[in-house]
C-alpha positions in Angstrom: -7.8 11.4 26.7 -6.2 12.6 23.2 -7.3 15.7 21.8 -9.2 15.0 18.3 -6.5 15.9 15.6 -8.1 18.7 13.4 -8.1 17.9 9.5 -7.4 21.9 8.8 -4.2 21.2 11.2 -3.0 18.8 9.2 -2.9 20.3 5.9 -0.9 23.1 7.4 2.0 20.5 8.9 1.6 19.0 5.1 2.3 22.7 3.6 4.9 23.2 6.4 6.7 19.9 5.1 6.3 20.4 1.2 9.9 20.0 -0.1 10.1 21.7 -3.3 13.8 20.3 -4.5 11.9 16.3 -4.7 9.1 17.7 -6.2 10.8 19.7 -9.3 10.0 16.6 -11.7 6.5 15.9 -10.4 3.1 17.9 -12.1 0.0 16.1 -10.7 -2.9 17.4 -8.7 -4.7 14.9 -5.9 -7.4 15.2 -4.1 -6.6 14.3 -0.5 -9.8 13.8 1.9 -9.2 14.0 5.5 -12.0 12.5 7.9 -12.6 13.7 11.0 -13.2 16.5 13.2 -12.9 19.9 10.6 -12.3 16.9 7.9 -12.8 17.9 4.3 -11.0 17.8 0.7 -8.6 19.8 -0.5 -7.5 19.3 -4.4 -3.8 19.8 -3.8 -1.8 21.2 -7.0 2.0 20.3 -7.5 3.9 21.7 -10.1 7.1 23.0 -10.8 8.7 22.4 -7.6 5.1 24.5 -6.0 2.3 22.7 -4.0 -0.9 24.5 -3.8 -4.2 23.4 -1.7 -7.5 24.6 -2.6 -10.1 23.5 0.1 -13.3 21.8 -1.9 -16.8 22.8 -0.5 -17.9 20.2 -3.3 -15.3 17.2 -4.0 -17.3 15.2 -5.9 -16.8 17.7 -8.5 -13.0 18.1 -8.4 -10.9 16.5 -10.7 -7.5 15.0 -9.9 -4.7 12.2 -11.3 -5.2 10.5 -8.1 -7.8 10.8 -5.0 -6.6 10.0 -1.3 -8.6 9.5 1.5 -7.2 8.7 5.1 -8.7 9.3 8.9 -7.1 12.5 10.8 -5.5 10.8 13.1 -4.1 7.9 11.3 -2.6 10.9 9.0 -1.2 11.7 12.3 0.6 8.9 12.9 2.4 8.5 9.5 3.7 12.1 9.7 4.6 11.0 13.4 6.6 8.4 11.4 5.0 5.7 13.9 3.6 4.2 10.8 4.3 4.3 7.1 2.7 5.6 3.9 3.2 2.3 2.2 1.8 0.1 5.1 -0.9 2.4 5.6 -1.8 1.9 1.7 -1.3 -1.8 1.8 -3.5 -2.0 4.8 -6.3 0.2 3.5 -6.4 2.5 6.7 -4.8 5.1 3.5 -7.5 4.3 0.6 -6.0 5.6 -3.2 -8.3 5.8 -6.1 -5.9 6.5 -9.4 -2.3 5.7 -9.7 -0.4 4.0 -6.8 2.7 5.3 -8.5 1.2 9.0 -8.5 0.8 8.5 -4.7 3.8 7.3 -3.8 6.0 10.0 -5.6 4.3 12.3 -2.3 6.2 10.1 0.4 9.2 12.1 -0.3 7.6 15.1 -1.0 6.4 15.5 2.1 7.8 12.5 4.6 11.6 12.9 3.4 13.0 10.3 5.9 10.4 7.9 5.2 11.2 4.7 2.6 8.4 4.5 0.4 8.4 1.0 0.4 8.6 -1.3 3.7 
């Protein structure tokens, strides 16, 4: 049996993987809502080539350009590369409130490999 993937784990591989040089042009913040075990929001910050996440005890309050939520484990899996962003958007297991665009310019912020559209 799999081990449950921990939400806190996941926003450290995310820090881990920020690439500053493909985010120079990019000032947005998103909330990004992780379910699972640990799960939780974090509003997550990016300008000026930095990437900063603040863990929300109250997201509802939070404002952001554009609000993500996505499972642990499916998280998992796209940074696994076993399945894209893009499909997971189009096939709601990645749910966006705000500007698709917004969310797309994080594919290769932080999944540089990864075409944005398949």
């Amino acid at each position: 049996m799999r081990s449950p993937v921990v939400a806190q784990n996941t926003i450290e591989e995310l820090q881990r993987r920020f690439k500053p040089e493909n985010a120079r042009n990019l000032s947005a913040t998103y909330l990004i809502t992780i379910r699972g075990e640990d799960g939780g929001s974090w509003l997550t910050k990016i300008a000026e080539g930095n990437c900063e996440f603040i863990k929300q005890d109250d997201p509802e309050s939070a404002r952001a350009d554009c609000s993500i939520a996505i499972n642990a484990e499916d998280l998992e899996f796209i940074m696994n590369g076993q399945m894209t962003a893009m499909t997971a958007a189009l096939s709601g297991i990645l749910a966006i409130d705000g500007e698709l665009g917004l969310a797309m310019q994080l594919v290769p912020i932080f999944f540089e490999g990864q075409a944005p559209f398949i």
